[in-house]
C-alpha positions in Angstrom: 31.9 -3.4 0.7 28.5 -4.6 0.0 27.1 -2.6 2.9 29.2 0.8 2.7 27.8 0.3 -0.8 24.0 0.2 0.5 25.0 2.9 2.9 25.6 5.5 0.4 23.3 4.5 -2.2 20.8 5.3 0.4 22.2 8.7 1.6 21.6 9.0 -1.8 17.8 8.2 -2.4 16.7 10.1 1.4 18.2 12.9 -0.9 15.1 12.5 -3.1 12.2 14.6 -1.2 9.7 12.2 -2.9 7.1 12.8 -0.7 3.5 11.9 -2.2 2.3 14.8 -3.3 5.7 15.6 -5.3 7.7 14.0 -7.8 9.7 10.9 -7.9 11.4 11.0 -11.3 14.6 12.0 -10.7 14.9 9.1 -8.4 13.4 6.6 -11.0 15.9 8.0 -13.9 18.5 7.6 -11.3 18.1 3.7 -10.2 17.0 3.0 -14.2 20.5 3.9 -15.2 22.2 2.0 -12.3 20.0 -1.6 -13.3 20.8 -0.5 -17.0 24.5 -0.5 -16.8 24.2 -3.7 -15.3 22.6 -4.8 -18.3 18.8 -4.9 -16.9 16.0 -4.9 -19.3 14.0 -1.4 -18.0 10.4 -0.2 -18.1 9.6 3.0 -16.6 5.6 3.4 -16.4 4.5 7.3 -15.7 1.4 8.1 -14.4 -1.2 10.8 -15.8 0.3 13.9 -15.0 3.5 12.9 -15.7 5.3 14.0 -12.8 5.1 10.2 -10.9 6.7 7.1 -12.6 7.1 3.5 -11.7 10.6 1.7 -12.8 10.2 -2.1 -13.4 13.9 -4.1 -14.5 14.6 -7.7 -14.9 18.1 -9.4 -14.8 18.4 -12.8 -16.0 17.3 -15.1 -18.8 14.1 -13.3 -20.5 12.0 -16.5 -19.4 8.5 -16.2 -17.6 8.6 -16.6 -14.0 11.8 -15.4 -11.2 11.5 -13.6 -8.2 10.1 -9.8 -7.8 11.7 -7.4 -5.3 9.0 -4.8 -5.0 9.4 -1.4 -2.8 7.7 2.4 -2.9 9.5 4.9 -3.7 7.3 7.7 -2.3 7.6 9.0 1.4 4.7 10.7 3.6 5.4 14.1 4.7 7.7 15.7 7.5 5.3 18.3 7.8 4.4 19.5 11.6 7.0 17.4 12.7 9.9 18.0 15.2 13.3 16.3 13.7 16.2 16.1 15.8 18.3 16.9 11.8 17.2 17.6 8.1 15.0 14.7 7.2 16.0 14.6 3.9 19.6 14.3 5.2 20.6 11.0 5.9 22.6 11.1 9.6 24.1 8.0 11.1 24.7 7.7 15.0 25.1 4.6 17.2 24.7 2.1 14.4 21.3 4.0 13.3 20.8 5.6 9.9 18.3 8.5 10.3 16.2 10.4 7.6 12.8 10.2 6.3 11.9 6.5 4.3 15.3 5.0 5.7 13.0 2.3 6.8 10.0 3.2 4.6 11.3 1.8 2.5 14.4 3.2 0.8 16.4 0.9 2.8 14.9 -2.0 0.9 15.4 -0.2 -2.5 19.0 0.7 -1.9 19.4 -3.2 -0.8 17.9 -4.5 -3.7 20.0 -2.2 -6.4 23.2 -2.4 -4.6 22.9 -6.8 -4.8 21.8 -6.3 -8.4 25.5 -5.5 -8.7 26.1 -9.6 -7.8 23.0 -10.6 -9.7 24.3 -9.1 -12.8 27.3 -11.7 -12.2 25.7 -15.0 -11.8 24.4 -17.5 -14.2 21.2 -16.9 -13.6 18.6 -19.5 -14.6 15.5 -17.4 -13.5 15.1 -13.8 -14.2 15.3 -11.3 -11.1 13.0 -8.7 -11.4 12.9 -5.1 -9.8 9.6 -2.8 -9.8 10.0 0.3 -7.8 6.4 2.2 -7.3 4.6 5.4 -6.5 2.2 6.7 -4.4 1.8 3.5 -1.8 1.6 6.3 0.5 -2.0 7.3 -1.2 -3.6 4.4 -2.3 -1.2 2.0 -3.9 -1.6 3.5 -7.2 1.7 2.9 -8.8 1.5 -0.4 -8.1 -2.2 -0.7 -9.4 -1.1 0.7 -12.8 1.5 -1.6 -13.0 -0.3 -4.7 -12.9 -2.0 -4.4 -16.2 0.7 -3.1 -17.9 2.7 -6.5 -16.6 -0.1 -8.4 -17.9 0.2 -6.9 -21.5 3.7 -7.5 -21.6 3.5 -11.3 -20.6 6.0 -10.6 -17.5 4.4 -12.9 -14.5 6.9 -13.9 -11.8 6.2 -16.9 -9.5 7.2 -15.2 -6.8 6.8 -11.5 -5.2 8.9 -10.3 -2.2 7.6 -6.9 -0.9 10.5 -5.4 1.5 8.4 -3.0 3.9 9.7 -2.7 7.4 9.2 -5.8 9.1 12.5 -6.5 11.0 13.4 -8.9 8.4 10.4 -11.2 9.7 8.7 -13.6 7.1 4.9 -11.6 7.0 2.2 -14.1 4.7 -0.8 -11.6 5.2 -2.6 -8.3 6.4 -5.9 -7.2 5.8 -7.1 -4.9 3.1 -7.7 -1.0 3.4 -10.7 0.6 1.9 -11.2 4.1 2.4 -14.2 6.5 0.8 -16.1 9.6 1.4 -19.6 9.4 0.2 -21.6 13.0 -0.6 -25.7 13.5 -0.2 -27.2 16.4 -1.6 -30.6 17.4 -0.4 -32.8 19.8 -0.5 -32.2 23.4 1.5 -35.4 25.0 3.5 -36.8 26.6 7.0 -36.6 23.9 10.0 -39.9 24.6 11.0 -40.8 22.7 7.5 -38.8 19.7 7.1 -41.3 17.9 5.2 -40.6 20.1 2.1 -36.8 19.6 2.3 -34.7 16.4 2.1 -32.4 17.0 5.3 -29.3 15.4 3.2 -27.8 15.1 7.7 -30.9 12.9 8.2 -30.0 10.9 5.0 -25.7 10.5 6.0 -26.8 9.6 9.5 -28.7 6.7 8.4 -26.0 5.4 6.2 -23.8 5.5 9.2 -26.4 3.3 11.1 -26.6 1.2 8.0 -22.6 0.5 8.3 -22.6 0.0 11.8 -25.3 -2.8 11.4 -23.1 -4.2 8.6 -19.9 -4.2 11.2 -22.1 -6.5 13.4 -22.8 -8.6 10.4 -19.0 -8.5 9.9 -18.0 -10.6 12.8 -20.3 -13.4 11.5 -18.3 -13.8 8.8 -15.1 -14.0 10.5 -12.6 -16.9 8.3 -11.9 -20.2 10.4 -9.0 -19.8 11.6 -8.2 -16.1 11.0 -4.9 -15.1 12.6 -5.6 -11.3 12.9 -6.9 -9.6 15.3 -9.5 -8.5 15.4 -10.3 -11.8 13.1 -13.1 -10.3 11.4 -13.4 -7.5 8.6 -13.7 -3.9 10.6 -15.2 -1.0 9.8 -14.5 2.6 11.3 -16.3 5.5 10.8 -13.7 8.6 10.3 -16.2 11.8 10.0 -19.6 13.3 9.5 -20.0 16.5 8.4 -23.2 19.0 7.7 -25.0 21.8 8.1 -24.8 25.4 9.5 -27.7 26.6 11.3 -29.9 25.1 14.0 -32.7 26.4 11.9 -32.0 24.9 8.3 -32.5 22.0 6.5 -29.3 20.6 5.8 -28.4 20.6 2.0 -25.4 19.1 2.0 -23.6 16.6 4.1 -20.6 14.3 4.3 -19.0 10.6 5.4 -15.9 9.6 5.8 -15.4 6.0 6.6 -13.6 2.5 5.7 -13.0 -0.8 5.6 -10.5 -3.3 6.3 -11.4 -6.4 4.9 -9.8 -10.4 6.3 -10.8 -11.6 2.6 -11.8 -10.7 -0.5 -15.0 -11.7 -0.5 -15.9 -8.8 2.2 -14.7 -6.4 0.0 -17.4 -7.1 -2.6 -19.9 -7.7 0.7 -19.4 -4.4 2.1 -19.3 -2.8 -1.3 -22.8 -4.4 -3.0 -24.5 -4.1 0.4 -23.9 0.0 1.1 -24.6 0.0 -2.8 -27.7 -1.3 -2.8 -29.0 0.4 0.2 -28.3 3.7 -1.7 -30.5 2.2 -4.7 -32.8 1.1 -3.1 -33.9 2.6 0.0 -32.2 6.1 0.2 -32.2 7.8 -3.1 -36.0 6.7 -4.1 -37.1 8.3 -0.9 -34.7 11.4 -1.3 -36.1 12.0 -5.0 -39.4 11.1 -4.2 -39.5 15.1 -2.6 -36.8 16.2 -4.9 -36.0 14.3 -8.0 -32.1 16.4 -8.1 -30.8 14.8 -4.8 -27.8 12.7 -5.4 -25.6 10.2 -3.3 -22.2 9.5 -4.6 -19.3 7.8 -3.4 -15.8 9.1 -3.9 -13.1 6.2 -3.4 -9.5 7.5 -1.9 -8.3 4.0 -1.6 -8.8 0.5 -2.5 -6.0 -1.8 -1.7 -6.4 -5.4 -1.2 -4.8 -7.4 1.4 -2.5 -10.2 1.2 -4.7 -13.2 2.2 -2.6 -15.9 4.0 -2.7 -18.9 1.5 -1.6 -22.8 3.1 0.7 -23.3 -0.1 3.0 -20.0 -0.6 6.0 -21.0 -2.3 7.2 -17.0 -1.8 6.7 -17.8 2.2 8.5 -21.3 1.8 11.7 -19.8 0.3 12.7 -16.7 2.1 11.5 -18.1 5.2 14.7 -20.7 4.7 16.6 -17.5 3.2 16.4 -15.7 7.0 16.1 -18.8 8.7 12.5 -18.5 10.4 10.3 -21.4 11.6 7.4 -19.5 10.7 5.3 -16.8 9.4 3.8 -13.9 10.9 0.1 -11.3 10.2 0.3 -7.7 10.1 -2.4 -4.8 10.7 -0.5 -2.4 8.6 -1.0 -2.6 4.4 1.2 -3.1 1.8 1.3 -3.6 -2.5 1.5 -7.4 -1.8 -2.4 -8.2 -2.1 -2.1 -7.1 -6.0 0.8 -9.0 -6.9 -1.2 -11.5 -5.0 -4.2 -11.4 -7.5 -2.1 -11.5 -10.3 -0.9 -15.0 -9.5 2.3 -14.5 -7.7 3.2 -16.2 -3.9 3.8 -13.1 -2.3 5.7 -12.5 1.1 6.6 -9.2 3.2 9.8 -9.0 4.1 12.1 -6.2 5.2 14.8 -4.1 7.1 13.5 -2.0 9.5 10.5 -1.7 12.3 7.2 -0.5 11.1 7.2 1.5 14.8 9.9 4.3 13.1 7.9 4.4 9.9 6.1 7.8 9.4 7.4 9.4 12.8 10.0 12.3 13.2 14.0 10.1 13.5 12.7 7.5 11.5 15.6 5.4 11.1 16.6 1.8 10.4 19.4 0.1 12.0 22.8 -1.1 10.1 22.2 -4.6 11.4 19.1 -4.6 9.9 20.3 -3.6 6.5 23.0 -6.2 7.0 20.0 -8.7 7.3 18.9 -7.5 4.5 21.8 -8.0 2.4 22.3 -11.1 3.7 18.8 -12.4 2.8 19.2 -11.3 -0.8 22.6 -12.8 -0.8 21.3 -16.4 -0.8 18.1 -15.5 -2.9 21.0 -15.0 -5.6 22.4 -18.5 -4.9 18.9 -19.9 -5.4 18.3 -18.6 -9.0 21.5 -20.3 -10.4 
């Protein structure tokens, strides 16, 4: 019953087309009123524009502490790619349920709302808490604006389990994902003359050398014992763009590039270093000929990652939950890292392979979902 129950609640939600760039409110007003006529105490958080929300709900004793299910709501796009059915169709066959975010990570959600059902039963002696976010897709940005407004309400749960596909394996870290685009604005002129220009090409190619020296810097600073691979922080650079004639001095020009910092501390590393660099070696010399250039960094993305810690109590419990001897590293990112700085022992943990996530078919298997259920099953019988 429990599963037929997940099944349809997520034929449901792939019904929502809440791709990034579009709205997820129908789907938040829709799960709010499920975990309110269960009796949950509900928050939904919008963002700016008013178009994007997050839904936070807690069962159980109003006491700090208790368990966090955290998924995304949001979906990337089908666009450009070839489905075998409507993606925003849900279509079972051969004990697979297809349809964009079945594993990514509607799955999860439907899971989590469906057990609320039993939660809302038990005598709880913890609370069980729900936050369904926006935009992971683009940044984690739901998930960023709900941290303070967690903080101002005094709701801090020990523990934070974060269901993105990772066939129900216990995950205790991934790295970080930083990405930017950084602008330089020159000075235009003829080639033959490109002392009276400032060749804003000349100025992005040399930041580009400055990042590659910091890469090799990087792997210096690799953790002791660092389980991912590579172990160090990385850096990639993702485009350089300028200029439209052989014969000009470039005015304008363009990075992309990021980061995937092992720790923390590389974060604020790579940050300060390209920062300063731009202070103090590029811009003096680029305003030195004309006092209106300008370097500026535009930031697309900062999330954290979830730094493998040797006491996790989050990693402790649903290891026993799913009965795993250990836990596992992931390349790909998720919210956890920022429940993670707020105080919380985080884990990853959910239905689903992160190999269908974001492809044409996606899909996530019943068995997996079954997995699922159970998991959440004995989390119940924990918080009594």
């Amino acid at each position: 019953m429990t599963l037929q129950a997940t099944v349809d609640l997520l034929d449901r939600l792939i019904a929502y087309p809440t791709v990034s760039t579009d709205s997820n409110l129908e789907l938040i007003i829709d799960l709010s009123g499920r975990l309110q006529s269960l009796g949950a105490r509900t928050h939904i958080f919008g963002d700016e524009t008013g178009s994007k929300a997050t839904l936070f709900g807690s069962l159980g004793p109003d006491v700090p502490g208790g368990v966090l299910l955290s998924g995304h709501s949001d979906v990337v796009p089908v666009t450009d790619q070839d489905w075998s059915s409507d993606p925003f169709q849900m279509r079972q066959a051969d004990g697979l349920l297809y349809g964009r975010g079945t594993c990514d990570m509607k799955g999860f959600i439907a899971a989590t709302v469906v057990m609320a059902e039993h939660y809302a039963t038990l005598p709880l002696k913890r609370p069980v808490h729900f936050a369904f976010t926006y935009d992971e897709e683009t940044g984690c940005l739901g998930a960023q604006a709900l941290i303070p407004e967690l903080n101002r309400l005094g709701i801090k749960p020990d523990i934070a389990i974060i269901g993105e596909p990772t066939e129900m394996r216990v995950i205790e870290g991934h790295k970080g994902c930083c990405e930017y685009t950084t602008r330089f604005e020159g000075l235009e002129g003829h080639g033959s003359s490109p002392d009276l220009g400032v060749n804003a090409a000349e100025y992005a190619v040399r930041y580009v050398t400055r990042l590659m020296a910091l890469r090799e810097d990087l792997r210096a600073r690799v953790p002791e014992g660092s389980r991912f691979d590579p172990p160090y922080t990385t850096i990639n650079i993702g485009g350089i763009r300028g200029g439209h004639a052989h014969n000009v001095i470039v005015g304008k020009a363009e990075v992309d590039w990021e980061f995937r910092p092992v720790q923390t501390r590389d974060l604020r590393f790579v940050k300060e270093t390209m920062e300063a660099f731009i202070e103090q070696d590029l811009l003096p010399q680029m305003r030195a000929v004309y006092p209106q250039a300008d370097i500026s960094t535009e930031t697309l993305g900062e999330v954290v990652g979830l730094e493998p810690m040797s006491e996790n109590a989050a990693r402790d419990l649903v290891a026993g939950l799913v009965g795993a001897n250990g836990a596992d590293v992931v390349p790909f990112g998720t919210e956890a890292g920022l429940f993670q700085q707020m105080g919380m022992d985080v884990v990853v943990c959910g239905p689903g392979s992160i190999a269908q996530a974001h492809k044409p078919d996606e899909f996530v298997s019943i068995d997996q979902l079954e997995s699922c259920l159970g998991m959440l099953e004995r989390l119940g019988q924990k918080l009594v």
